[in-house]
C-alpha positions as CSV (number, residue, x, y, z in Angstrom):
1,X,-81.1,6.0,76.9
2,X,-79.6,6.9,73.7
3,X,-75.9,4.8,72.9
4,X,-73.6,6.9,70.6
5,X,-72.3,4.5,67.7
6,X,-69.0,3.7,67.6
7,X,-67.2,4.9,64.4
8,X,-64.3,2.1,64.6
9,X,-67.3,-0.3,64.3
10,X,-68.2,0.7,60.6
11,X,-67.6,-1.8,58.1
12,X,-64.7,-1.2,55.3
13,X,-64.8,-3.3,51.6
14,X,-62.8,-2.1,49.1
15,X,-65.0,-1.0,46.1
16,X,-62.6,-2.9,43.3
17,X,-62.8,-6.1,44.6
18,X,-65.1,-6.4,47.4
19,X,-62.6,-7.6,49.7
20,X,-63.4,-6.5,53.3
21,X,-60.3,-4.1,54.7
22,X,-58.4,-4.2,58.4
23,X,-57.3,-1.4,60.0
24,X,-55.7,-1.0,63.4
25,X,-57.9,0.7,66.4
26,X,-58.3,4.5,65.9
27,X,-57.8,4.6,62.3
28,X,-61.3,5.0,61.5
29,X,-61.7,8.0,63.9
30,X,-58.5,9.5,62.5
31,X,-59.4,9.0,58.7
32,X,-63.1,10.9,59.7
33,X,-61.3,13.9,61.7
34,X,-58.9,14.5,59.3
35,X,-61.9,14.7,56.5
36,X,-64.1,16.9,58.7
37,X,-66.8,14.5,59.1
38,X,-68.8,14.4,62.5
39,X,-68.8,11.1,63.6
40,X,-72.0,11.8,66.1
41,X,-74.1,11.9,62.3
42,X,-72.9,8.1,61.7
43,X,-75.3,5.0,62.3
44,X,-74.5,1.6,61.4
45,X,-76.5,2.0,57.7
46,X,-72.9,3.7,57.1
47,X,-70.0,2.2,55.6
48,X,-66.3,3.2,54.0
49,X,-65.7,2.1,50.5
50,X,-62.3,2.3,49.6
51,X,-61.1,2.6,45.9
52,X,-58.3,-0.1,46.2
53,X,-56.8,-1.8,48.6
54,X,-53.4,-3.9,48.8
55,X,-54.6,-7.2,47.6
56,X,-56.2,-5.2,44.5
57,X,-53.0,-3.4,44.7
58,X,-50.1,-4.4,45.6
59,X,-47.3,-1.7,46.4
60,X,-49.8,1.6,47.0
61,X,-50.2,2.2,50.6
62,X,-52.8,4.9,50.0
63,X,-56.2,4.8,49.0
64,X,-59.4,7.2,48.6
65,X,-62.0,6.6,50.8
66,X,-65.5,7.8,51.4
67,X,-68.5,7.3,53.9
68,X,-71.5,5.8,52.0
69,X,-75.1,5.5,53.8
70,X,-76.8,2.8,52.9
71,X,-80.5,3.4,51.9
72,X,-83.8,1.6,52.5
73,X,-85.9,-0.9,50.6
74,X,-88.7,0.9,49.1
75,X,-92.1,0.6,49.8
76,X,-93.6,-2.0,47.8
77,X,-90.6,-2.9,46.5
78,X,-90.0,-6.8,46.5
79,X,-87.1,-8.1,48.0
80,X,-84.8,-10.8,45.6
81,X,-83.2,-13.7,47.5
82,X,-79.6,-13.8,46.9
83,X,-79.3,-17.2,44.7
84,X,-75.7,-19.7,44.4
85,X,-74.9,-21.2,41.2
């Protein structure tokens, strides 16, 4: 049985400071119809980056968005443990 992903399930961070964004319900699904993408080609490897966001900037209410994929490791490729100072 194959489950179709849920677009208002995608993660949102806004790309200047890496602060994670909260919309309401349906916003996601609006934001993809209005820009023509098919949400049946999304997986959860995708995200929305958002360039800006309220606590980056107060007093705009609009910000550009766009649908990233997130790739694979490579092959081979050796994976770097995230380190805290």
């Amino acid at each position: 049985m194959t489950r179709q992903f849920d677009p208002e399930l995608l993660y949102v961070e806004c790309s200047q400071c890496g602060q994670p964004i909260l919309w309401g319900h349906g916003m996601t699904s609006r934001l993809l119809a209005m820009a023509g993408i098919d949400a049946t080609a999304l997986d959860e490897r995708c995200v929305i980056v958002s360039e800006g966001c309220p606590a980056c900037r107060p007093g705009e209410t609009s910000f550009t968005t766009q649908v990233v994929r997130l790739g694979r490791e490579k092959e081979g490729r050796q994976i770097q443990p995230a380190a805290t100072n």
